[in-house]
DRENZAMAR-853419 format. One record per residue (C-alpha): x, y, z. Coordinates in steps of 0.001 Angstrom, whole numbers, plus 500000, padded with zeros to 6 digits. Each point is the difference from the previous one (the first is absolute). Layout:
XYZ...
***
This chain:
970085120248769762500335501716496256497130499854498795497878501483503465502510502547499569499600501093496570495822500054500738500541502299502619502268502130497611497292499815497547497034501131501800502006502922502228499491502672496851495715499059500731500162500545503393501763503325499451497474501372497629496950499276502176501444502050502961501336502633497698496018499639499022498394499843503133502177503309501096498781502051497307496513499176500677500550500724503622499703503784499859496635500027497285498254497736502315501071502380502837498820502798498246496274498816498301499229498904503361501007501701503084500413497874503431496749500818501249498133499383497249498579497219498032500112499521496689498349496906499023497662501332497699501270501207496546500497503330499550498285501300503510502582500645502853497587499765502864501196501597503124497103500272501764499432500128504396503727500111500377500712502389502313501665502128497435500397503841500987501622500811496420499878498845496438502727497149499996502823500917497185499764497660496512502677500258497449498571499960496971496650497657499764499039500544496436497317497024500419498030501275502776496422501239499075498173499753503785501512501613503086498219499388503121501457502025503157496575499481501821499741499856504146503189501247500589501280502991501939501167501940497309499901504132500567501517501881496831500403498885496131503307501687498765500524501013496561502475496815499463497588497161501743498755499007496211502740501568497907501203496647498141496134498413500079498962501563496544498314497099499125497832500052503140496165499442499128498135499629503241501818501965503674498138499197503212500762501842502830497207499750501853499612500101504418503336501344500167500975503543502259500805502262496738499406503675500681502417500940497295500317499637496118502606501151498005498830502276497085502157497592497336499433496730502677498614498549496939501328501409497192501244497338498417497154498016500181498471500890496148498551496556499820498036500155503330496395498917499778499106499713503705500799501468503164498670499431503541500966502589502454496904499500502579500248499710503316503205502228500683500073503245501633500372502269496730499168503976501004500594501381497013500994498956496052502489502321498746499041501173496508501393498235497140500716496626502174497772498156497851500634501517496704502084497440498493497693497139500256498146500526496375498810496085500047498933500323503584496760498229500083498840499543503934501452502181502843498955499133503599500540502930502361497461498929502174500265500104504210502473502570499965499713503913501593500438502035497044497723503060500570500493501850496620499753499548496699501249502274496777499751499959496216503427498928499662499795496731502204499360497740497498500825501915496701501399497436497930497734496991500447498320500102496919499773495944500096498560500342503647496572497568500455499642499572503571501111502875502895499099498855504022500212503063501790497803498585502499500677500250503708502419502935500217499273503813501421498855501777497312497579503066500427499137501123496872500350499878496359500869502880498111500030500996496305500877497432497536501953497572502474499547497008497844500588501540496198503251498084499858498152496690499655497936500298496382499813495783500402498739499324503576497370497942500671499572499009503887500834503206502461499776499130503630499463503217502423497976498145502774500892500040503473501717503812500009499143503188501699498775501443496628497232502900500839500521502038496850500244499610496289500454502143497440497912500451496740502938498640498022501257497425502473499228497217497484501167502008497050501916497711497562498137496856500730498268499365497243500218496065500187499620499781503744497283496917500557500707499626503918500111502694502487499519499031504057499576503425501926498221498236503178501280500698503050501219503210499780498259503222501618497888501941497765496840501416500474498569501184497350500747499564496327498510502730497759501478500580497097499275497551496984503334501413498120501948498146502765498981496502497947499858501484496645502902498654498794499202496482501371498177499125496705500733496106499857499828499958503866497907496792500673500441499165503899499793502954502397500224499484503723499091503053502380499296497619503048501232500969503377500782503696500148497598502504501355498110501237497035496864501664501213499218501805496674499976499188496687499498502550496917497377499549497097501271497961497338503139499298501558500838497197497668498113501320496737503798499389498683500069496692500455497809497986497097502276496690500455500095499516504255498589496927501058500511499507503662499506503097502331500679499867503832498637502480502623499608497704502817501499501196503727498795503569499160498133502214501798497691501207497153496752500828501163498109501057496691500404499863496271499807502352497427497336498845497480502457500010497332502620498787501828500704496781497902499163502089496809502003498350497041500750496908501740498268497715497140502651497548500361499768499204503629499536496702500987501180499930503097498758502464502952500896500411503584498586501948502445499750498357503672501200501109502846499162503633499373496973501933501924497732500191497093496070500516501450498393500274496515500671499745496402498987502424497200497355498417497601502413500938496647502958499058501743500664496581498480498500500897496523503225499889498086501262497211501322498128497921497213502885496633500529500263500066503181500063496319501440501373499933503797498739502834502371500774499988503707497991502329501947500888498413503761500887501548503093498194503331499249496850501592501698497511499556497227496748500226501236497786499893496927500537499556496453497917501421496757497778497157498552502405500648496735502800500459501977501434496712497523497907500011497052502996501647497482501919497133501119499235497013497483503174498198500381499971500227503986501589496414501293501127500918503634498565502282502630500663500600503728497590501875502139500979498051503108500635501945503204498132503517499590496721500919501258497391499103497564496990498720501670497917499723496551500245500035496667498053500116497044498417497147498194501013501302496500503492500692500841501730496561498572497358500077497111502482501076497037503068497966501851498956497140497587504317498701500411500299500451504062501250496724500901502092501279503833498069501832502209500720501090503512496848501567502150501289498363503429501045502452502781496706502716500056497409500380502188497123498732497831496762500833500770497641496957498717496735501744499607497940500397496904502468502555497978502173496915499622497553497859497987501446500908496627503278499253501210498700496296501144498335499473497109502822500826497723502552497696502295497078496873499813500443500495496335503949500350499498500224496392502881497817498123497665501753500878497530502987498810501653501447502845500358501471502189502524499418497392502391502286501222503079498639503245499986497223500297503401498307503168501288499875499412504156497557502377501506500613502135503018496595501365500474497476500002500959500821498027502951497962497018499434501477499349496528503730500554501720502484497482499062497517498623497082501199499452496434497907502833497376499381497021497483498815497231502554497011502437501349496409500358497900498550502857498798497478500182502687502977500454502597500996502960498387498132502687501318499997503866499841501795501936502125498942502275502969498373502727498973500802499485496847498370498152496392502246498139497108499150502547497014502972501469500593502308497138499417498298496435498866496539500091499990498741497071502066498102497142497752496314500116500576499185496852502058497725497495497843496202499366500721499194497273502798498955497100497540496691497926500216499725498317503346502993501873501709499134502704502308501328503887500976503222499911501863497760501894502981497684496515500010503258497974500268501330501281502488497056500086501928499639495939499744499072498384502987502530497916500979499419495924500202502259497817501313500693497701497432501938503417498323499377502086497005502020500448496972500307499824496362501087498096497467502849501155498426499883497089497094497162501484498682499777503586498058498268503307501816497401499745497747498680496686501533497979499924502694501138498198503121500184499836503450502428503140501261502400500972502684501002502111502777504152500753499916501995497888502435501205501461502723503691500858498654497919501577497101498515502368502498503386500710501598501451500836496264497094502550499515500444501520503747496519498556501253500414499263503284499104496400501188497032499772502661499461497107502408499047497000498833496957497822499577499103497744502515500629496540499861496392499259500454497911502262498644498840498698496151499711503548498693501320503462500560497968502673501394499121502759497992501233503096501414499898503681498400502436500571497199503267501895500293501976501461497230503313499046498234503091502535501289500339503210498205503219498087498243497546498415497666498952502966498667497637503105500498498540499690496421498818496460500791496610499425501630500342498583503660500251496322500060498182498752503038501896497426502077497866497413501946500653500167503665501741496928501099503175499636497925500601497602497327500836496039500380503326499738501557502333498017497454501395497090500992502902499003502431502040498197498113498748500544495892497856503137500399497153497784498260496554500252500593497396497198498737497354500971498432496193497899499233501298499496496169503126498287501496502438502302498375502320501801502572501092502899499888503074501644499772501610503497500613503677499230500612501989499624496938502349497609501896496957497394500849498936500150496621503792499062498505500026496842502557496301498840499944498484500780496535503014500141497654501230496540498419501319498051497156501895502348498016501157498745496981501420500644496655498170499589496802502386501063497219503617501158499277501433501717497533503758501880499366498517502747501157496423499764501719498476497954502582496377498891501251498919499252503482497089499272501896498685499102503271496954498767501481497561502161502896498102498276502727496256501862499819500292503019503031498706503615500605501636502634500539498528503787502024498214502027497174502017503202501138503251497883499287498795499159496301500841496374498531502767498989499991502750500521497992503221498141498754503274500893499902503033498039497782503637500047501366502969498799497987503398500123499061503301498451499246501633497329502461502891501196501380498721504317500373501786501810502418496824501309501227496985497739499401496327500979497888500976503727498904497513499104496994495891499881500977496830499697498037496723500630501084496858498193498754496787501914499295497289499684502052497803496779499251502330498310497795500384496453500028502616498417501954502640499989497007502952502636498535502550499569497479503389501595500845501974501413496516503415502000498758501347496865501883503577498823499565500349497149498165501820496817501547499855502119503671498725498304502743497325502002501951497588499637503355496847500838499464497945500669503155496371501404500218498236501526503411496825501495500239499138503726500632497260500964502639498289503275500413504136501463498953501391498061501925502791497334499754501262497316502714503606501103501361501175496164499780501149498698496535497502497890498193502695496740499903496831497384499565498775501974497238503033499681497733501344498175496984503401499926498358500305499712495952502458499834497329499346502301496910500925498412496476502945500675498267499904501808497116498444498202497096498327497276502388496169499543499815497351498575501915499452497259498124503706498684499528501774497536501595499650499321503507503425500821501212499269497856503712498523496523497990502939500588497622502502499853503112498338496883501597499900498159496583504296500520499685500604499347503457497465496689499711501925498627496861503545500829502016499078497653502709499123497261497368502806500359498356502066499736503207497823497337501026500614497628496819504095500753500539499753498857503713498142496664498927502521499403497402502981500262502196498512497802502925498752497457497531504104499701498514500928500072503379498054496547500758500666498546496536503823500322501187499667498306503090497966497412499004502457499140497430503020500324501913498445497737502284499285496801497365504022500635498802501278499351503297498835496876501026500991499028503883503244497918501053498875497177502270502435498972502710499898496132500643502770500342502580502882501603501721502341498637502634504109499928500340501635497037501389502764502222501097502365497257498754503146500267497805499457500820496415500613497396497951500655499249495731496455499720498818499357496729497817498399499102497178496984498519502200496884501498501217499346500099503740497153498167500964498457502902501665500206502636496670498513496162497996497292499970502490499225503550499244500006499225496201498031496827500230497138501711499531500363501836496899500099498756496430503913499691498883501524503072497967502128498178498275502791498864499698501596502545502629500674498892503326500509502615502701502985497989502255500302501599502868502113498563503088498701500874503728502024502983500600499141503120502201497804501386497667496393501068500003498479497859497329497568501584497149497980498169497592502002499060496770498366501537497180501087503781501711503086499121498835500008497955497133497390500353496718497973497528498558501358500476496285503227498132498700501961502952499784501476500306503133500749496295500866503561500954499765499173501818503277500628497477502018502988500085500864500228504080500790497011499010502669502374497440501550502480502405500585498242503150501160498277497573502343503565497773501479501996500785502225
***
């Protein structure tokens, strides 16, 4: 009983001095971290969406450097709320109810480097408020309802780099609001009522890089003193108000801007000097504005300009060197206005255009738009702008039809009208030696095996030739007549009508024969023909019917060569030959073949596809192209998937399959060889076990059920008579007596060797009774 005692003696002073401990530390815990807030992290007492409608009371937290009070329901900021947070780095107060600061709220706060107020429901900041805050870095006083702003609102933020002010009710700007802030950097005034800034708004501002006015409500901006102070300005966004004016040389004080925004205006014309000293620019936006036409000198200065968006405007035409000062040019948008031509020489200086955007205009495909086909055929086989397609909307005939799938010859002048205005149509060639007029050929007397020509031959070869198919007519308005009789072997001649006026005034009438032409097929839209080559007018029939075995040739990291075989056919002169069309890209695309390349016109039945990805796998599919027309369905049996090679790989180097096959091969032989070895020591043990253990042969068992008796030193005649035949072992003698046991040959338990004569008698007795 001591000595329990005298250990519990011994340890009482411990236990004393850890609650005397954990008392003291009671009330510091208590006070770093108050009950509804968590303090896990070091040094930031979070106390964030907790229904808080004041600051909660700390005693003394030297350690805290981030105070979040966000999402609560917070209204006023006393002057006490931070008194004993000197240390305080980083104060969020953000989606709270304040309405009210303090004028010394944070005047103890020397050390503070951010502050979020946004999202409150400040009216007003009382002068001076802020002017203790010299290492203030980024204030937020976004979403609030302050309406006015004075000199003294932010006089003392020297250190100041980033001010929201976006979002709130101000109206105007007057005279040197922002000197306070010699440092700034990024000043957000979007989304205000602003219709009215002073000449010295931006006074002060030296630094200033960022400035977002858009969605205010101004309407005219005049004055170019009102950036002059904006020297190192270098993103400038006006989009969204109501500007409907804009002064010469607005921004001739701006040598370093970069990115200017006037989109969502309601500017109707431009100054020609409007973007005077804007030699910097390399960003320009002006969609979504009312602009019919642009002065010819009005992009001159804008010698780096690479991205200009021109969309959602009423431009009608454009000046032929409308973009020739524009030698960097990478982007344009002209999509959605009302440009029904344009000139051929327009792109002819954008030697870097690599994104353009014509979609959305009423296009008029007639022979002013020849320079601009020409100039896209070039730029596709070159690879390049490759999703950009002009879709006509007149005349009606040519409605729906892609501008770089028609020929030449279906561009045709105008109504009333001739092509030296715009693009000067190309003088059709000569008829070559055995070809005749396009009058004569029309005028051909129909036979019923069918007319056509060849299309696998050039124009200068002579040749049988053809009469467009009947959807041929229908895509140049030619109405269809009735047709032949199933009888008669030839067409009657009948007098010769004329083309519609659609075709053209300037052309000479091109007499039709009287009965209409062949009907096409039911179910192909072929027609045979004497030579035995069919022809073909529907881009779909030739896909199915005359395309086959496409194949790769060669692979590199970063090009690829294909080819494919064509079945002999003939296609409607009027359609031209036929051309070919390559579709690939990645496996795995969101949205399948944005990448095309057209062939020329007789080239062989081969491409090679480069600026490939190396170790990309691609599908590679190729359809054909028939009088500008494509086949709506997917050309799936036309299609071949590849593997580029990594970098470094060649042709010629190992062949990455054969290599595979060879490993796997010598893995099964190896497994193989372990598999015989294992079933072959698997028999060796059972044959062996089975010569070790040789059988036990039973002569006899009985039991005379009779009374056990001493066993004797002679042998029963029955065990002898089972001995007799077996050579003697010796001089050991198994003497058994007849007892009730089941009798087993002798040598099972006795051995042949002298050693265990002695045994005898041990036998005897397991044996007796």
């Amino acid at each position: 009983m001591g000595t329990p005692r005298r250990l519990g003696l011994m340890l009482l002073p411990w236990l004393v001095c850890d609650c005397l401990s954990l008392l003291l530390l009671l009330p510091s815990v208590e006070s770093m971290c108050p009950e509804p807030c968590d303090c896990q992290l070091q040094q930031h007492l979070l106390c964030t969406n907790r229904g808080l409608r004041a600051v909660p009371k700390t005693a003394d937290p030297q350690g805290i450097l981030t105070y979040s009070l966000g999402g609560n329901f917070i209204a006023n900021i006393s002057a006490f709320d931070f008194h004993h947070l000197a240390g305080l780095q980083r104060l969020d107060l953000q989606y709270n109810r304040i309405r009210w600061l303090h004028p010394k709220a944070f005047e103890r706060l020397t050390l503070l480097e951010e502050l979020y107020l946004g999202n409150n429901q400040l009216v007003a900041l009382a002068p001076g408020t802020l002017r203790p805050l010299a290492k203030l870095r980024i204030l937020y006083m976004n979403a609030n309802e302050i309406g006015r702003l004075s000199t003294a609102s932010f006089t003392g933020l020297g250190s100041l780099v980033k001010l929201r002010l976006d979002g709130n009710a101000l109206a105007s700007l007057g005279e040197a609001t922002f000197s306070g802030l010699p440092n700034l950097l990024y000043l957000h005034l979007e989304s205000n009522h602003i219709r009215w800034l002073s000449r010295g708004a931006f006074t002060g501002l030296a630094k200033l890089r960022f400035l977002d006015l858009s969605g205010n409500q101004q309407s005219s901006l005049r004055h170019p003193e009102t950036f002059g102070p904006l020297g190192s300005l270098s993103t400038l966004l006006l989009s969204g108000n109501s500007l409907q004016q804009l002064g010469g040389g607005l921004f001739q004080h701006l040598p370093s801007l970069a990115k200017l925004s006037l989109s969502g205006n309601r500017l109707a014309q431009l100054a020609p000097d409007a973007f005077a000293g804007l030699g910097a620019l390399k960003e320009l936006r002006l969609d979504g504005n009312l602009l019919s036409h642009l002065p010819a000198t009005l992009l001159e200065p804008l010698r780096s300009l690479e991205a200009l968006d021109l969309s959602r405007n009423v431009l009608a035409a454009l000046h032929p060197a409308a973009f020739g000062p524009l030698p960097k040019l990478r982007e344009l948008s002209l999509r959605d206005n009302a440009l029904a031509v344009l000139p051929g020489e327009l792109f002819t200086s954008s030697l870097a255009l690599q994104h353009l955007e014509l979609d959305g205009n009423a296009w008029s495909c007639d022979c002013r738009l020849r320079g601009l086909k020409r100039w896209l055929g070039t730029r596709h086989s070159q690879g390049r702008l490759l999703t950009v397609f002009v879709q006509c909307r007149l005349p009606p005939a040519l409605a729906g039809k892609y501008l770089d799938y028609l020929q030449d010859a279906q561009l045709l002048p105008p109504d009333g009208t001739d092509c030296h205005s715009g693009a000067s149509p190309s003088p059709s060639p000569p008829p070559a030696t055995g070809q005749r007029p396009r009058e004569q050929q029309w005028q051909l007397i129909l036979a019923p095996e069918g007319i056509g020509g060849n299309s696998s031959r050039s124009p200068a070869q002579g040749g049988p030739r053809s009469l467009p198919s009947a959807s041929t007519m229908r895509l140049l308005g030619v109405q269809e007549g009735p047709a032949l009789g199933r009888g008669s072997g030839r067409a009657e001649p009948t007098p010769a009508t004329s083309l519609p006026d659609q075709l053209g005034s300037s052309r000479p009438s091109l007499p039709l024969a009287g009965p209409a032409w062949p009907r096409r097929a039911r179910k192909h839209h072929l027609a045979s023909s004497a030579a035995g080559a069919p022809l073909v007018s529907d881009p779909c029939d030739f896909n199915k019917l005359f395309l086959c075995n496409l194949s790769v040739e060669a692979v590199s990291t970063s090009s690829v060569t294909v080819r494919w075989w064509v079945r002999p056919h003939r296609s409607p002169r009027l359609l031209g030959p036929v051309r070919f069309r390559l579709l690939f890209d990645r496996f795995g695309a969101a949205v399948k073949f944005q990448r095309f390349v057209y062939l020329a016109e007789w080239s062989e039945p081969a491409a090679t596809l480069r600026e490939l990805r190396p170790d990309t796998p691609y599908l590679v599919c190729v359809e054909g192209v028939l009088g500008g027309r494509v086949c709506p369905v997917a050309p799936r049996d036309h299609c071949v998937g590849l593997v580029t090679l990594p970098n470094g790989g060649t042709a010629g180097g190992p062949d990455q399959q054969l290599l595979t096959l060879v490993l796997l091969a010598v893995n099964a032989l190896l497994l193989f060889v372990a598999l015989a070895a294992w079933v072959s020591r698997l028999v060796r043990r059972k044959i062996q076990g089975r010569r070790q253990a040789a059988p036990v042969h039973v002569r006899q068992m009985y039991s005379t059920r009779r009374p056990l008796r001493s066993m004797g030193t002679g042998v029963s005649a029955d065990f002898s008579g089972f001995q007799s035949h077996r050579p003697p072992r010796g001089a050991v003698a198994c003497a058994l007596s007849e007892t009730d046991l089941i009798e087993f040959p002798c040598e099972r338990f006795a051995d042949s060797s002298s050693a265990r004569r002695g045994d005898d008698h041990l036998l005897q007795q397991r044996f007796a009774d």
